[in-house]
N, C-alpha and C positions, 0 to 999 in steps of 0.2 A: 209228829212234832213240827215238822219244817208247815206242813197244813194246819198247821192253826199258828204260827208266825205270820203264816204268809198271809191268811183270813186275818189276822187282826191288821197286821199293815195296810189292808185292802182296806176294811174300814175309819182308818184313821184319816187317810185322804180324804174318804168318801166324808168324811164329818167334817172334816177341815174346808172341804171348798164348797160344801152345803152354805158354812156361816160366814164364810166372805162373800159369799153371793147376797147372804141375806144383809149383811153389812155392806155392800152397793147399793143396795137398794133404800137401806135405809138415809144411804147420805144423796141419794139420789132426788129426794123429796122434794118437787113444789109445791111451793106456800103461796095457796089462794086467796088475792084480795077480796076483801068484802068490799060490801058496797058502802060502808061507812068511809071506807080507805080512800075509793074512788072519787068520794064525794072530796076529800080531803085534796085527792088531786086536782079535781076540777077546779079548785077553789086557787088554790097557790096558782093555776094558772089566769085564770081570771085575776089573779095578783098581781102576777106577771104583768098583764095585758093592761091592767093600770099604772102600774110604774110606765110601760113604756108611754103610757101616754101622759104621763109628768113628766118623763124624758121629753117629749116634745118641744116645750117652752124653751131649754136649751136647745136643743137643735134649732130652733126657731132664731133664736140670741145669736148664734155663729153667721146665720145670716144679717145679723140687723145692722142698720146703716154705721153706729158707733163702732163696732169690730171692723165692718169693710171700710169705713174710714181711716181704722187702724192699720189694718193691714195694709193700703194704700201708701201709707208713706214709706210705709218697708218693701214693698213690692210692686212699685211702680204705678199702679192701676186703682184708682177711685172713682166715685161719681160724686166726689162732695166736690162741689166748686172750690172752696177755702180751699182744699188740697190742692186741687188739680193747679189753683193758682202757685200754691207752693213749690207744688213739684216743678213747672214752670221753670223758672228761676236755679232747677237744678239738673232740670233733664234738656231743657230745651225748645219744651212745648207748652202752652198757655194758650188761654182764651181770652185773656185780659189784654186788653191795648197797651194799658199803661208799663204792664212787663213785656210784653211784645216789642215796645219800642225800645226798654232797655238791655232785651237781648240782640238785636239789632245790632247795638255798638262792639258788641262781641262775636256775632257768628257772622257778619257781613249781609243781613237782611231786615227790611224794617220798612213798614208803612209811612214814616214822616219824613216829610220831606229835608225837614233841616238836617234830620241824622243821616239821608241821604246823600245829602252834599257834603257832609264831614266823611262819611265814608269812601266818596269818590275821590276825596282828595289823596286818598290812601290806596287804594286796591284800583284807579285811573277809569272808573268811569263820572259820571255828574251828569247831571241835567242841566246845573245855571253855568251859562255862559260865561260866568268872571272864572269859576273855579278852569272850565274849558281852556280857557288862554292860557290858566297859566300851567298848565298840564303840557299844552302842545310847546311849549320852549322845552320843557324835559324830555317829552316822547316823543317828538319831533309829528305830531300834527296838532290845526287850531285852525279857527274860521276867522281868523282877524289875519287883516291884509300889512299890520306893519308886523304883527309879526311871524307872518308867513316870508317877510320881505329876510328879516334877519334870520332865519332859519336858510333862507335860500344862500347865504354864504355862508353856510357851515355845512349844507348838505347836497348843494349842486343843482338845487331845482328853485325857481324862484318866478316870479310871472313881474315883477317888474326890471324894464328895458335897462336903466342903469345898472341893477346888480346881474343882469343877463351877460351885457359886454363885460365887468367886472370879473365874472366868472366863465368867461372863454378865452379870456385869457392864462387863466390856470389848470383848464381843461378842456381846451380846445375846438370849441364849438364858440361862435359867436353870430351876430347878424349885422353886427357893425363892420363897416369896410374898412375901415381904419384899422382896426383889431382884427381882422379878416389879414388885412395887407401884411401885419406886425406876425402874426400867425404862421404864413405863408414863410419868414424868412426861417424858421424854427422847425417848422414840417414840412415842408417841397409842395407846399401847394398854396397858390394866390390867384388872384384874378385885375392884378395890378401891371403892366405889362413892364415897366422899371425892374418890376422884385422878381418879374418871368426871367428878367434877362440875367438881373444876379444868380439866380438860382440855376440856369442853363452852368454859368462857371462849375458848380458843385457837382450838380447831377447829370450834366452832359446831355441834358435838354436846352433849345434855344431857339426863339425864333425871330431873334438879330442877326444878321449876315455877319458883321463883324465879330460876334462870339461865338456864331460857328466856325468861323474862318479861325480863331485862334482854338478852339475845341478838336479841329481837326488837324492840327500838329499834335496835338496830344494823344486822340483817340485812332487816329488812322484814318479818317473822311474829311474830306473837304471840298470845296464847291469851285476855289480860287485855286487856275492853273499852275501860278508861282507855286504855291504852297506844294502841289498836287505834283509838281514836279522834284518838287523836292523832299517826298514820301517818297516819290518813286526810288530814289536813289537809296533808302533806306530799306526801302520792303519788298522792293523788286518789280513796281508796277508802274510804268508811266507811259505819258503818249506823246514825250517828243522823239519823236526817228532815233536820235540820235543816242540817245540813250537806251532807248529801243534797243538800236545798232549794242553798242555796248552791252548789253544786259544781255545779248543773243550770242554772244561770245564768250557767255560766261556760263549762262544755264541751255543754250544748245537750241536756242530757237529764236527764229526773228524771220520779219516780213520781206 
């Protein structure tokens, strides 16, 4: 009994995986094109291959000068003059004179002369000489002599003689002796021998006898024996004996 259980279970398997093997198989099946099929293929791509070449003309289009003209003004960059003139005027760069010169007055560069001169008057350079003069009174330089003249007393340099002495006397250089002399009594130095001798009083320079003879009651030198003797009594030095005498009896030495 259990031997023919067992025999029939054995072949229930055995029949069960016989027909899922043949049921793989059957789903397993390629399907072979004919050559009708293939023909069918060739054909859609030869289809293909003409659409792409009707695609062409548009591809073609994305290039033509009306789109890169369009895109040109959105993107900086054309080759249409009209544009490039446009753009010009809003980037900065042009080939046209006539907007060339009117960016000029705006970016500080320009081929015309007249815009030239209006722009020098403003950012301090020019070419024409009227604008030049009247620049160097503000910036303090100019090629004209009156008014290099009136700059030179405002600014200490000057090449004419009158505004020369004019302005040594406010700063201390001069070539006039007169203003040299007047000079001299304000800063210790002259070449007037009058103003030598007032100024000997001040600065203890002198080369008048008489003002050094009264300089040296003051400073302790003198040339004149009265005076010399009468330091001595004061400072301890002198050459008459007698005082000598005295002075040696008091500081412990004598001749």
């Amino acid at each position: 009994m259990h031997k023919l259980i067992a025999a029939f279970t054995l072949s229930f398997v055995i029949c069960g995986s016989v027909y899922a093997q043949i049921n793989g198989v059957e789903e397993a099946q390629r399907f072979r094109v004919s050559d009708n099929t293939v023909t069918s293929i060739e054909s859609n791509f030869i289809t293909s291959a003409s659409a792409e070449q009707n695609l062409n003309p548009q591809v073609l289009q994305n290039r033509s000068n009306s789109q890169l003209d369009e895109l040109g003004s959105r993107f900086g960059f054309i080759k249409s003059n009209s544009q490039l003139d446009e753009l010009g005027s809003r980037f900065g760069f042009v080939k046209s004179s006539s907007q060339l010169d009117e960016l000029g007055s705006r970016f500080g560069f320009i081929k015309s002369n007249s815009q030239l001169d209006e722009l020098g008057s403003r950012f301090g350079f020019i070419k024409s000489s009227s604008q030049l003069d009247e620049l160097g009174s503000r910036f303090g330089f100019i090629k004209s002599n009156s008014q290099l003249e009136e700059l030179g007393s405002r600014f200490g340099f000057v090449k004419s003689s009158s505004q020369l002495d004019e302005l040594g006397s406010r700063f201390g250089f001069i070539k006039s002796s007169s203003q040299l002399d007047e000079l001299g009594s304000r800063f210790g130095f002259v070449k007037s021998s009058s103003q030598l001798d007032e100024l000997g009083s001040r600065f203890g320079f002198i080369k008048s006898n008489s003002q050094l003879d009264e300089l040296g009651s003051r400073f302790g030198f003198i040339k004149s024996s009265s005076q010399l003797d009468e330091l001595g009594s004061r400072f301890g030095f002198i050459k008459s004996n007698s005082q000598l005498d005295e002075l040696g009896s008091r500081f412990g030495f004598i001749k």
